[in-house]
C-alpha positions as CSV (number, residue, x, y, z in Angstrom):
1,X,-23.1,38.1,45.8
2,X,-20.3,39.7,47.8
3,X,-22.6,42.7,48.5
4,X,-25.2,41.4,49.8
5,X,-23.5,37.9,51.4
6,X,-23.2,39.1,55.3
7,X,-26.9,40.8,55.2
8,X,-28.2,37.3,54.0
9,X,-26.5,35.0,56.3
10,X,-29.0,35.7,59.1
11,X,-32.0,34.6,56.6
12,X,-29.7,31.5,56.0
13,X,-29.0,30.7,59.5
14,X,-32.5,31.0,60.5
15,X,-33.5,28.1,57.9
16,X,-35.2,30.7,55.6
17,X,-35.8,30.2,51.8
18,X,-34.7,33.9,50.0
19,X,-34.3,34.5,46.2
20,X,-30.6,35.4,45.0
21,X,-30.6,37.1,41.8
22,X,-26.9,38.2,40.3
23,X,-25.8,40.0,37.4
24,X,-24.2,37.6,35.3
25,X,-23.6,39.3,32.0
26,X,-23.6,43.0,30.9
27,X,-23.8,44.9,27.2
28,X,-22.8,48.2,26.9
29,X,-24.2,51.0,29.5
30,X,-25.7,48.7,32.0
31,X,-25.2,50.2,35.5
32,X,-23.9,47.5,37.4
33,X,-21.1,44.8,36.4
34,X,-21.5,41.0,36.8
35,X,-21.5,39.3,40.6
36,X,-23.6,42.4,41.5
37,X,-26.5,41.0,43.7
38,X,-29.9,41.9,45.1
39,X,-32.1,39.2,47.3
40,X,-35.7,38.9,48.4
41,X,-36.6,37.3,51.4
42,X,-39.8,35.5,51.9
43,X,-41.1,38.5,53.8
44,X,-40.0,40.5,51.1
45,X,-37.5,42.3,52.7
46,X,-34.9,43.5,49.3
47,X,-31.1,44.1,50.1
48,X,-28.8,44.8,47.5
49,X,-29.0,45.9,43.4
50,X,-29.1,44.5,40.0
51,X,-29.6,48.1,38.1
52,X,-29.9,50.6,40.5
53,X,-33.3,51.0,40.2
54,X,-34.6,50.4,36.8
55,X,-35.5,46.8,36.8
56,X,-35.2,45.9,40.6
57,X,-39.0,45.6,40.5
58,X,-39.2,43.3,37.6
59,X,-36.4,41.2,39.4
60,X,-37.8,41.3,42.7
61,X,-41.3,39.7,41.4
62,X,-39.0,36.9,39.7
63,X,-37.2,36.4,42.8
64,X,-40.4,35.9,44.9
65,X,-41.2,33.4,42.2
66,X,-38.1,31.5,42.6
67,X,-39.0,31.3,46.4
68,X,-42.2,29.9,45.9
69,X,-41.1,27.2,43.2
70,X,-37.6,26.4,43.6
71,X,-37.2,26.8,39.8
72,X,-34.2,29.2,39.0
73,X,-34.7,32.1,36.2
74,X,-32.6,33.7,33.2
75,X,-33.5,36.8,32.5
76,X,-32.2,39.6,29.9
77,X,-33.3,43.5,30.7
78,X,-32.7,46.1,28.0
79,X,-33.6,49.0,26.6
80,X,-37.2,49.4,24.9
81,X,-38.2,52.8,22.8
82,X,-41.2,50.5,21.7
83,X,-43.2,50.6,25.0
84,X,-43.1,54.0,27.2
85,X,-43.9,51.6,30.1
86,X,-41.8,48.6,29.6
87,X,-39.1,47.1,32.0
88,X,-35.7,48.4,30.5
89,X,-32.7,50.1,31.2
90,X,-33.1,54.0,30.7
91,X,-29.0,53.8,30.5
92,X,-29.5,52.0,26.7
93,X,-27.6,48.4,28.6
94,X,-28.6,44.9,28.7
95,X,-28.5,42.9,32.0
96,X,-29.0,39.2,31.9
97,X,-30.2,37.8,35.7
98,X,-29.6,34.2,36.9
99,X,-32.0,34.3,39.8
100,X,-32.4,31.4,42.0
101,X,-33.8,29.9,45.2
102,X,-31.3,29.6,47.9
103,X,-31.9,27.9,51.6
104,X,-29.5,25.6,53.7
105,X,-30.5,22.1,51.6
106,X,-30.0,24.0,48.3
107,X,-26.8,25.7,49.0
108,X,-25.0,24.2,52.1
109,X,-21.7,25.4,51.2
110,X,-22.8,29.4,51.6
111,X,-22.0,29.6,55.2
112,X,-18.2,28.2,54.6
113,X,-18.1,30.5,51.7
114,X,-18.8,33.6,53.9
115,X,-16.1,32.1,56.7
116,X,-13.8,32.4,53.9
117,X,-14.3,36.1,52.2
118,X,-14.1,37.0,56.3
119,X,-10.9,35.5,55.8
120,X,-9.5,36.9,52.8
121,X,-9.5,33.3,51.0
122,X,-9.8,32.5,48.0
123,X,-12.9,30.9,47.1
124,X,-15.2,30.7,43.6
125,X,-18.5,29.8,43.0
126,X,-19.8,28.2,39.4
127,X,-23.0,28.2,38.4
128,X,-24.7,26.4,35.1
129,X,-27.3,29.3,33.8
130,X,-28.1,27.9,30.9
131,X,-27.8,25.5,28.0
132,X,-27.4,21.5,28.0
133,X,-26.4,21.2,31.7
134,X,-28.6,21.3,34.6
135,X,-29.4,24.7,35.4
136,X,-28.9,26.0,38.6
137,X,-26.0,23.5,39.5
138,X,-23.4,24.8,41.4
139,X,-19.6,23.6,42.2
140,X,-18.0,25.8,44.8
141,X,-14.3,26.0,44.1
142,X,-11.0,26.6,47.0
143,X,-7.3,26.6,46.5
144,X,-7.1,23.2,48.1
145,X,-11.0,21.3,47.7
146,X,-14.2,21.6,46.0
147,X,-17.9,21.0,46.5
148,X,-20.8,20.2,44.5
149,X,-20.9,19.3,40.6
150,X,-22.4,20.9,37.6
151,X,-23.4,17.5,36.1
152,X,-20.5,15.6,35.2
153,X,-17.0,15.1,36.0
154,X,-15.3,16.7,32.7
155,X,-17.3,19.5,33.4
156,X,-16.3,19.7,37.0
157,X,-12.8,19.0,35.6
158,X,-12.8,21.7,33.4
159,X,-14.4,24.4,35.7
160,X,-12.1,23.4,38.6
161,X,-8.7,24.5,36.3
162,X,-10.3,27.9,35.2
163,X,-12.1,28.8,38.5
164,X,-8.7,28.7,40.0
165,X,-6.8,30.6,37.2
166,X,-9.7,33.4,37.6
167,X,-9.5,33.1,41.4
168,X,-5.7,34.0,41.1
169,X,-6.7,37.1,38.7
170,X,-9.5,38.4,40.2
171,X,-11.9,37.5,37.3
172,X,-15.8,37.5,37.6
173,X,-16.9,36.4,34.8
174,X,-18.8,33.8,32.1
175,X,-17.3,30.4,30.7
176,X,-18.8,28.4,27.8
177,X,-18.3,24.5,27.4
178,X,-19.6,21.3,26.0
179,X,-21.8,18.9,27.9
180,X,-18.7,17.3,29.5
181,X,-16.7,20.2,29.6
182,X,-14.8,20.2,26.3
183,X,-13.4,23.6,25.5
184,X,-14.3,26.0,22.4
185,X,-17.8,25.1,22.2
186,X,-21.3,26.4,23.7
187,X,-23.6,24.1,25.3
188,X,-23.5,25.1,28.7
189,X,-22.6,28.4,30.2
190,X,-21.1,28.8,33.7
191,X,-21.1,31.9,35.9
192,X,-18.0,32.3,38.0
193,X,-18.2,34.6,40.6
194,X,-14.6,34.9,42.2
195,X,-14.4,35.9,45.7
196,X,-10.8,36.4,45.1
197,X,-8.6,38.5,48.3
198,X,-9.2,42.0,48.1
199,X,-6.1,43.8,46.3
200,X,-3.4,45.5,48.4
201,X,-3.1,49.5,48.9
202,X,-0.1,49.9,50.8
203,X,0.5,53.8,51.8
204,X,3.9,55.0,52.3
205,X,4.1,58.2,54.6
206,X,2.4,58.9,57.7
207,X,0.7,62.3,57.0
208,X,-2.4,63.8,57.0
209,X,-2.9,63.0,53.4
210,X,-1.9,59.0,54.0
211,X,-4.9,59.2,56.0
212,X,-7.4,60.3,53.4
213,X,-5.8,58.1,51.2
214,X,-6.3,54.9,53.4
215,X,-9.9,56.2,53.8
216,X,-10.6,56.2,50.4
217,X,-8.7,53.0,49.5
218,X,-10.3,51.0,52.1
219,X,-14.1,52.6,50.3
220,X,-12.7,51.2,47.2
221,X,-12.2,47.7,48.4
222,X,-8.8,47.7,49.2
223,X,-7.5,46.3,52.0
224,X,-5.2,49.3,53.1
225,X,-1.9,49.4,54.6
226,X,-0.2,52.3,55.6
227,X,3.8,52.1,56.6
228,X,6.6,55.1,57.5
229,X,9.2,54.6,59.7
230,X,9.0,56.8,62.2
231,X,6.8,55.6,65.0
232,X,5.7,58.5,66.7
233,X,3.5,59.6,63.5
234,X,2.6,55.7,62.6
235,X,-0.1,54.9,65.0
236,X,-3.6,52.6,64.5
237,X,-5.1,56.2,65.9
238,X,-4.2,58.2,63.3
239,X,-4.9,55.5,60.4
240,X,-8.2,54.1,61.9
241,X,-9.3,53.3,58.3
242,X,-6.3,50.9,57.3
243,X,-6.3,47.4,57.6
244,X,-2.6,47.5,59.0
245,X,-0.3,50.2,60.8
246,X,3.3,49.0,60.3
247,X,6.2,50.8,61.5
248,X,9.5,50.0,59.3
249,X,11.9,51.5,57.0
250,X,9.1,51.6,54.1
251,X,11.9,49.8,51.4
252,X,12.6,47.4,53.8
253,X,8.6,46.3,54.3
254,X,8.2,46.6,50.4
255,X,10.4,43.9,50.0
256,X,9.0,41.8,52.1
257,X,5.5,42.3,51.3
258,X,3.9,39.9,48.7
259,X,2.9,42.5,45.4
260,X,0.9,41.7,42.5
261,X,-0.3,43.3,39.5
262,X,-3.6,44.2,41.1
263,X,-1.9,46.0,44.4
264,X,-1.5,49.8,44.0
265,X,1.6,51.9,46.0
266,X,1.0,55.4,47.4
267,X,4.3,57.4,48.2
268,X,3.5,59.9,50.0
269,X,6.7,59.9,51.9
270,X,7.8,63.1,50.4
271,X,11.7,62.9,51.0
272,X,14.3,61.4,49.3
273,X,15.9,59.2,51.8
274,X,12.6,57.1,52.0
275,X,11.3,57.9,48.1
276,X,14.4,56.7,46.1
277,X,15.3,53.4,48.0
278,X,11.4,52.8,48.3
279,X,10.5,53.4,44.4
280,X,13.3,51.5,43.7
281,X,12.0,48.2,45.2
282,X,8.2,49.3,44.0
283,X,9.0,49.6,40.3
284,X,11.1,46.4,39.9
285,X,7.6,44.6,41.3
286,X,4.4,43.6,39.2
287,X,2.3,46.4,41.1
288,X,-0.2,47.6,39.0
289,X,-0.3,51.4,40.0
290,X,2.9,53.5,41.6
291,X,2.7,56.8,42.6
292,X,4.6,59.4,44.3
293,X,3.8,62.4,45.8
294,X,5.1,65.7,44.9
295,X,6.2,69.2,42.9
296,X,7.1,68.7,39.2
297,X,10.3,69.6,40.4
298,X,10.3,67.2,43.2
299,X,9.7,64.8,40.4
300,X,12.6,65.8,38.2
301,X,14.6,65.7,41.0
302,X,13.5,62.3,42.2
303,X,13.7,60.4,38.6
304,X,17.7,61.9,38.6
305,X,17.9,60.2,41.4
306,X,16.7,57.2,40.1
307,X,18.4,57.0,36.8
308,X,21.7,57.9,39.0
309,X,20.6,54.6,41.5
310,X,20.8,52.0,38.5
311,X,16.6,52.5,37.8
312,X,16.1,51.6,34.0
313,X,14.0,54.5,32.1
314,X,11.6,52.1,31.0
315,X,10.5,51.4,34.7
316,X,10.4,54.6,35.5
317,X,7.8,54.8,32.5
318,X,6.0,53.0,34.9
319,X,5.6,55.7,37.9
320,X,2.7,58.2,38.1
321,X,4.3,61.2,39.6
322,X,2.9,63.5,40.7
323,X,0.6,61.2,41.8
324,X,-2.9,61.3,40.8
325,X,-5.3,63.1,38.6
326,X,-5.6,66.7,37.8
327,X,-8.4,68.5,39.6
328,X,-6.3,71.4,40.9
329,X,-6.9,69.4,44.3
330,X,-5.9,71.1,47.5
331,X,-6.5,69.3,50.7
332,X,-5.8,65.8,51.7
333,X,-9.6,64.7,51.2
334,X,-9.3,66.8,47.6
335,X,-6.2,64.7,47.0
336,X,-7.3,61.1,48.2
337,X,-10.0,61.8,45.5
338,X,-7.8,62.9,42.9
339,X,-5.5,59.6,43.7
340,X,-8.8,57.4,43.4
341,X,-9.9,58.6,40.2
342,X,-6.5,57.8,38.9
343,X,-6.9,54.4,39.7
344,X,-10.4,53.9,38.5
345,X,-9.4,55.4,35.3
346,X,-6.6,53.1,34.7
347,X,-8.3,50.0,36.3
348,X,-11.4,50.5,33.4
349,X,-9.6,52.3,30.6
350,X,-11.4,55.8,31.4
351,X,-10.3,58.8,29.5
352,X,-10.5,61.2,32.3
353,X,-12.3,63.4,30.4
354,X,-15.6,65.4,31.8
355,X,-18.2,63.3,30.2
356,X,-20.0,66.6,29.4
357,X,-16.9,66.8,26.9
358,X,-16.8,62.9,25.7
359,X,-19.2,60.8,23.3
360,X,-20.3,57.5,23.5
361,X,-20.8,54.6,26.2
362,X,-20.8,55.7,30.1
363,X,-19.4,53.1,31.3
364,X,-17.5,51.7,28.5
365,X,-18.0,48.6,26.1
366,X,-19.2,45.4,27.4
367,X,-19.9,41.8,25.2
């Protein structure tokens, strides 16, 4: 729902009813992963995507139905050989698509969820899609309260501990319980959309290739920093992109900076003074990607340094230097894209292969 939450809040705070139909489980090749979103106003106006294009207009008829009735919808899409004409994924996935009917009486809580994705906190949303429970009910989640109930209080219970566990991991994601929330069994399926913080990138170096970087971190979903110490180069004009311009000695702001196994460090700096005492700090945190900038022998040079400053080798294992994927990339827009498909590889498991050159699933395995 994320996608599509700030285009639906003026339908919402105009009183009108719109159908709200999110991608809640996935097999194999299909396009789009769960929490994607599409909604149909009662004028039919369509923002967002469940497939990208094969079954919006299946979904979009459901949706108008869930307008008109109030009843919500499970639907599976997959593929069909059978019938040259049927709704399916051309892709070979299966979707399945909880679509419901969503107004200001239904779902008062969506305008205090929005206030807190604006900002940056924490907040899930649980959804009963199907079995014993009563479809369609919804408990909305926060670090310190909740709202709503999905039937009954061990449920609640129950949804409230692992909401909050995949709220701190950044998990979207299905949950299976009994009636009154008892764990290994399978009456009742929940949908938890986490609308967790964005992760960090923080960019170390403030060059022309920092720049693309925080451009292309912040189109990824990031929420971009970019730090160097000199202040004459580290200026809110030359980083319009980032989120936050700081000027500090960068090993200094590292450790003071809150890191996590989702936040990904770009070091870009280039020069030892800043690189050794910086990757120092960065690869005794949790971060989940560290790169550096730089020549193989740049990099042979750094990691002495390293090893001579105390660095065990098997953090070192940890650094991606020279930073980035290998597409013979030349300018700093060529590089931020070489940087970003190193983190998408590692973040879904990609080979980095051409896919011309690969076999099997697209987009990887899904159950």
């Amino acid at each position: 729902m994320r996608d599509v939450l700030e285009q639906v809040l003026d339908w919402y705070d105009r009183g009108t009813s719109f159908g709200l139909a999110t991608v809640v489980h996935t097999f194999r090749s299909a396009p789009r992963q769960p929490g994607a979103a599409m909604a149909v106003s009662a004028q039919e106006e369509v923002v967002g995507s469940v497939s990208g294009g094969c079954v919006e207009g299946a979904v979009f008829e459901v949706a108008k139905e869930a307008v008109e009735t109030g009843k919500p919808f499970f639907k599976e899409y997959g593929f069909s050989d059978d019938d040259a004409f049927a709704v399916g994924l051309t892709c070979g996935g299966i979707l399945h698509v909880f679509v419901e009917r969503v107004d200001q009486q239904s779902f008062p809580e969506l305008r205090d969820i929005a206030d807190s994705v604006r900002k940056h906190e924490p907040v899930a949303v649980a959804t009963v899609i199907t079995g014993a429970g009563p479809q369609g009910a919804r408990r909305v989640i926060w670090a310190d309260r909740t709202s709503g109930t999905l039937g009954s209080s061990g449920l609640d219970h129950a949804i409230d501990d692992d909401a909050r566990g995949m709220l701190a991991q950044g998990l979207t994601g299905q949950r299976h319980y009994g009636e009154h929330g008892q764990r290994r069994m399978d009456e009742v399926t929940v949908f938890v959309q986490a609308f967790a913080p964005p992760p960090k990138m923080v960019v170390f170096g403030a060059i022309d290739f920092a720049a693309a970087v925080a451009r292309i971190g912040k189109f990824l979903g990031y929420h971009v920093t970019v730090c160097d110490a000199r202040g004459v180069f580290t200026t809110a004009k030359r980083f319009p992109d980032a989120d936050e311009v700081v000027v500090k000695w960068p090993h200094k702001f590292l450790e003071e900076t809150t890191v996590d196994s989702r936040t990904a460090i770009c070091v870009l700096t280039h020069d030892p003074k800043f690189d050794v005492p910086l990757l120092r700090v960065a690869l005794a945190t949790e971060a989940g990607y560290i790169g550096a900038m730089g020549s193989r022998r740049t990099h042979d040079d750094r990691t002495a340094k390293l090893l001579a400053a105390g660095v065990p080798p098997e953090q070192l294992a940890r650094l991606r230097s020279p930073i980035g994927l290998d597409l013979r990339a030349r300018t700093p827009e060529e590089t931020a894209v070489s940087i970003a498909a190193e983190l998408i590889q590692l973040r879904w498991g990609g080979s980095g292969q051409a896919l011309t050159e690969s076999d099997g699933s697209i987009h990887g395995l899904s159950s």
